[in-house]
C-alpha positions as CSV (number, residue, x, y, z in Angstrom):
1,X,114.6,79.3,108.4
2,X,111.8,76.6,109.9
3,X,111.9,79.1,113.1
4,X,111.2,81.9,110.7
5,X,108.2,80.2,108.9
6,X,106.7,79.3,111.7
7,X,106.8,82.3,113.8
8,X,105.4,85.0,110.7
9,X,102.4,82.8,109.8
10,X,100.2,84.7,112.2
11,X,101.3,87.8,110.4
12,X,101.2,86.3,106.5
13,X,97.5,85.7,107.8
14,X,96.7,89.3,108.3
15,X,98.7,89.7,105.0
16,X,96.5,87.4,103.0
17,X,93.4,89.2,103.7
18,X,94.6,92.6,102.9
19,X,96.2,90.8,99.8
20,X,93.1,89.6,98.6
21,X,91.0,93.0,99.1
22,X,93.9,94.7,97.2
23,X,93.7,92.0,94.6
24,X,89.9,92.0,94.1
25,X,89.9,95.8,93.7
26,X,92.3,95.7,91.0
27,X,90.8,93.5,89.1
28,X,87.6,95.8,89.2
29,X,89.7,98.5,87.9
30,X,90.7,96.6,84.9
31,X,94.2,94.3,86.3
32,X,94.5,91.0,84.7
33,X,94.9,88.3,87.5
34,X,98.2,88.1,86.1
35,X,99.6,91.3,86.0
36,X,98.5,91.6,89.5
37,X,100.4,88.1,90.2
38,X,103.8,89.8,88.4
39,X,103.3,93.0,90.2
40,X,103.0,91.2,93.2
41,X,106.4,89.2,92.7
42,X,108.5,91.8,91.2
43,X,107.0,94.5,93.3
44,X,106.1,93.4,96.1
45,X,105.1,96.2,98.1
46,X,102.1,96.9,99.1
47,X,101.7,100.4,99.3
48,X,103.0,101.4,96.5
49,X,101.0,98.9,94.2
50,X,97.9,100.3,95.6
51,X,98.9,103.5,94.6
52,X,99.8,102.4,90.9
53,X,96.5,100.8,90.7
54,X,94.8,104.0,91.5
55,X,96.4,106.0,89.3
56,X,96.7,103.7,86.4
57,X,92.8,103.2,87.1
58,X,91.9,107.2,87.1
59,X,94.6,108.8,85.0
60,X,97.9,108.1,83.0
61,X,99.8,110.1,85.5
62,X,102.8,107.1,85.5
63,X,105.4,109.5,86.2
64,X,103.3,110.6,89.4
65,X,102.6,107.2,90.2
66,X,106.0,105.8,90.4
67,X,107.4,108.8,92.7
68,X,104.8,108.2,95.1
69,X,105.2,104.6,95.2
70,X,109.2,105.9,96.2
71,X,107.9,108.3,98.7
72,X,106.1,105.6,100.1
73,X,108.7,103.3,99.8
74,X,111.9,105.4,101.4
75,X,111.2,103.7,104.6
76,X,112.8,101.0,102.4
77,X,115.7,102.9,103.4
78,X,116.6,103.0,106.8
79,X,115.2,99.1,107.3
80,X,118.0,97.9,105.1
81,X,120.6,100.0,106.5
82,X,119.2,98.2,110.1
83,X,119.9,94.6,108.6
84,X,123.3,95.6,107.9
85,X,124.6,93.4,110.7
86,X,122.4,90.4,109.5
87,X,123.2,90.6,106.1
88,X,126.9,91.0,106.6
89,X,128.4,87.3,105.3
90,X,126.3,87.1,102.2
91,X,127.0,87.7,98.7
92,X,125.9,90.7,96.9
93,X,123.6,88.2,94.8
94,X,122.2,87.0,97.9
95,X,121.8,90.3,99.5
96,X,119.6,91.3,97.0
97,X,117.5,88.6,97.1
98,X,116.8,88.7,101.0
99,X,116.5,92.9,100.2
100,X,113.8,91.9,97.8
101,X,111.6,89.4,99.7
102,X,112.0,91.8,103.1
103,X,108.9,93.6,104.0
104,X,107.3,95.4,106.8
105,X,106.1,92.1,108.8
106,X,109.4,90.3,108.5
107,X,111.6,92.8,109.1
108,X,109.4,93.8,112.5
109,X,109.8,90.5,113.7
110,X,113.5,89.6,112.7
111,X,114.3,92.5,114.5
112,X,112.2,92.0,117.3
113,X,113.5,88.3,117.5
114,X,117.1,89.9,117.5
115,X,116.4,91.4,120.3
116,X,115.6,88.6,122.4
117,X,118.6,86.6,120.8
118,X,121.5,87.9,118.8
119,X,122.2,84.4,116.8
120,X,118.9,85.3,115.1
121,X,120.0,86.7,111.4
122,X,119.7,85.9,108.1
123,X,118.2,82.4,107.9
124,X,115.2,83.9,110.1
125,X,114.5,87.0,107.9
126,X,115.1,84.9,104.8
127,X,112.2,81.9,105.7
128,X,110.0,84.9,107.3
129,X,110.2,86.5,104.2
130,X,109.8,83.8,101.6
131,X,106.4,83.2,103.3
132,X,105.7,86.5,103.5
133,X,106.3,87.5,99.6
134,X,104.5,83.6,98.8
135,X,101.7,84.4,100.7
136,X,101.3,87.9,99.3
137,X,101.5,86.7,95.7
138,X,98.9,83.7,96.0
139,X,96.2,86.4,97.7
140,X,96.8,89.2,95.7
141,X,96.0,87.0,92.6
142,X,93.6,85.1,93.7
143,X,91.7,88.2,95.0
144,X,92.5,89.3,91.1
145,X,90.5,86.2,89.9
146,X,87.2,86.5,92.5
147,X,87.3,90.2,91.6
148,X,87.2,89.5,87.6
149,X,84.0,87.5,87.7
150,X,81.9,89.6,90.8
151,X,79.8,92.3,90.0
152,X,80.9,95.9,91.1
153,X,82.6,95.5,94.3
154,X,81.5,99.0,95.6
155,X,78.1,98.1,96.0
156,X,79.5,95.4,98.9
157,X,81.4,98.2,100.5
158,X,85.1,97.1,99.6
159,X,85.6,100.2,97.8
160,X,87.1,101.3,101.5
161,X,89.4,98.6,101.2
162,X,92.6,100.6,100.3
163,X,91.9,103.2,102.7
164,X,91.0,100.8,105.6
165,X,94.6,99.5,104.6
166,X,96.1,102.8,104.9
167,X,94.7,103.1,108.0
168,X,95.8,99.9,109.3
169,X,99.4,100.9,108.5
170,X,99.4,104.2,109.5
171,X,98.4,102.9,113.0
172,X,101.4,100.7,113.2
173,X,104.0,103.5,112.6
174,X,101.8,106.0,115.0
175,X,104.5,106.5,118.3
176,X,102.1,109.2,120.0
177,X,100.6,112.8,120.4
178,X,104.6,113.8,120.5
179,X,105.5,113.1,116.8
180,X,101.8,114.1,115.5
181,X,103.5,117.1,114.2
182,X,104.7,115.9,111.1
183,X,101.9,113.6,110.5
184,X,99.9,116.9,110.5
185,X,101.9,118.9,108.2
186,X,102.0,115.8,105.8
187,X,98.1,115.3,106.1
188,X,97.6,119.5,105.3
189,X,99.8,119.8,102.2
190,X,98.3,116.6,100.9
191,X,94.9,117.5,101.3
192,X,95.3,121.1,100.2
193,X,97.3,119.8,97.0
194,X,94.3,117.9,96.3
195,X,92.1,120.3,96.5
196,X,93.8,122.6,93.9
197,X,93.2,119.7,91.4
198,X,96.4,118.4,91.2
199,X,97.0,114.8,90.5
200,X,96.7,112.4,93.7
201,X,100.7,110.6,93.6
202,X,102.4,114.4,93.4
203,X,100.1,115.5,96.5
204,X,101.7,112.1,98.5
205,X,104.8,113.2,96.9
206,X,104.6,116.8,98.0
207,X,103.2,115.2,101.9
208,X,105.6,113.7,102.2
209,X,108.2,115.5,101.1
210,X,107.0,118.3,103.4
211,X,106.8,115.7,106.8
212,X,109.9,114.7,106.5
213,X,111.1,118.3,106.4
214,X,109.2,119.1,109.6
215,X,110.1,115.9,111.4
216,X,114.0,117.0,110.7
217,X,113.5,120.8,111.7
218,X,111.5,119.0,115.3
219,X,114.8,117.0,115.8
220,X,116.6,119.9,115.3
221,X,114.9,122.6,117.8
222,X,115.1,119.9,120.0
223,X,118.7,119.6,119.5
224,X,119.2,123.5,120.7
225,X,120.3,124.5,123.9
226,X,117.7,125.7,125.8
């Protein structure tokens, strides 16, 4: 656990930043500091609170908001069918718990730890990822409490903040020109959903939907016999 705590603070300090934009801007749409701390802890992921702020912010499309905080989410998926190996030993109780405090950062690095030495396991992820969901918490609500007594934020600039985040992330899972396929089908139907009016989370919902469709139909015409 010590080697996990020490070796994710250089991430929890990128996470703290982007914690505290996300905080502020909530605030400015009307979050209490601490419903932002309890989404932060219960939640605890990121993308999909920034989408729930949005929408709770500009509509009361809740329905739309929590199915594209799950389309956002279902990468949730595959990374806890990879820790299968480190969480075998554990009780259910305890598997939740390390499920829960496992996020993108932690994950990344138990895994790439693993890689250089197959003792790492569940200790590592469970430190890496108490610091992680601590970390996350304290700046999120402390942005919440700056952003409650500033003026408009927007007027600074920050209003990019979620997208600049976006960005961020969607740079990380970019693998090259070879996979852009999907990102482009996603990106079209999302935009052009959008365009027809439709509320933001069901056009995410619909992207997505519609990436994953073409990423499987790639895999399969690569599949083929030529």
């Amino acid at each position: 656990m010590k080697h996990g705590i020490i070796a994710i603070l250089p991430l929890a300090a990128g996470a703290a930043v982007y914690g505290f934009a996300f905080g502020l801007l909530a605030a400015q749409v009307g979050f209490p500091w601490w419903g932002v701390a309890l989404m932060s802890s219960f939640v605890h992921a990121g993308s999909s609170q920034i989408v729930a702020v949005e929408q709770f912010a500009g509509s009361s499309a809740v329905i739309g908001a929590a199915l594209a905080g799950a389309a956002l989410n279902l990468r949730y998926i595959g990374i806890v069918a990879s820790l299968s190996d480190v969480l075998s030993g554990l009780s259910l109780r305890a598997k939740l718990i390390v499920i829960h405090i496992t996020g993108d950062e932690n994950w990344a690095l138990t895994m790439s730890e693993r890689a250089k030495n197959p003792e790492v396991g569940a200790a590592f992820l469970i430190g890496s990822g108490l610091v992680i969901i601590s970390v996350w918490t304290a700046s999120t609500t402390f942005g919440a409490v700056v952003g409650a007594a500033l003026p408009n934020l927007e007027q600074f600039g920050l209003g990019f903040a979620f997208t600049a985040a976006f960005i961020a992330m969607a740079r990380g899972l970019w693998r090259g020109p070879s996979n852009s396929g999907p990102w482009l089908v996603s990106f079209v139907v999302t935009v052009a959903i959008v365009l027809l009016g439709i509320p933001k989370a069901y056009a995410i919902v619909a992207g997505s939907v519609c990436g994953l469709a073409a990423s499987y139909l790639m895999k399969t015409q690569r599949k083929l016999p030529a």
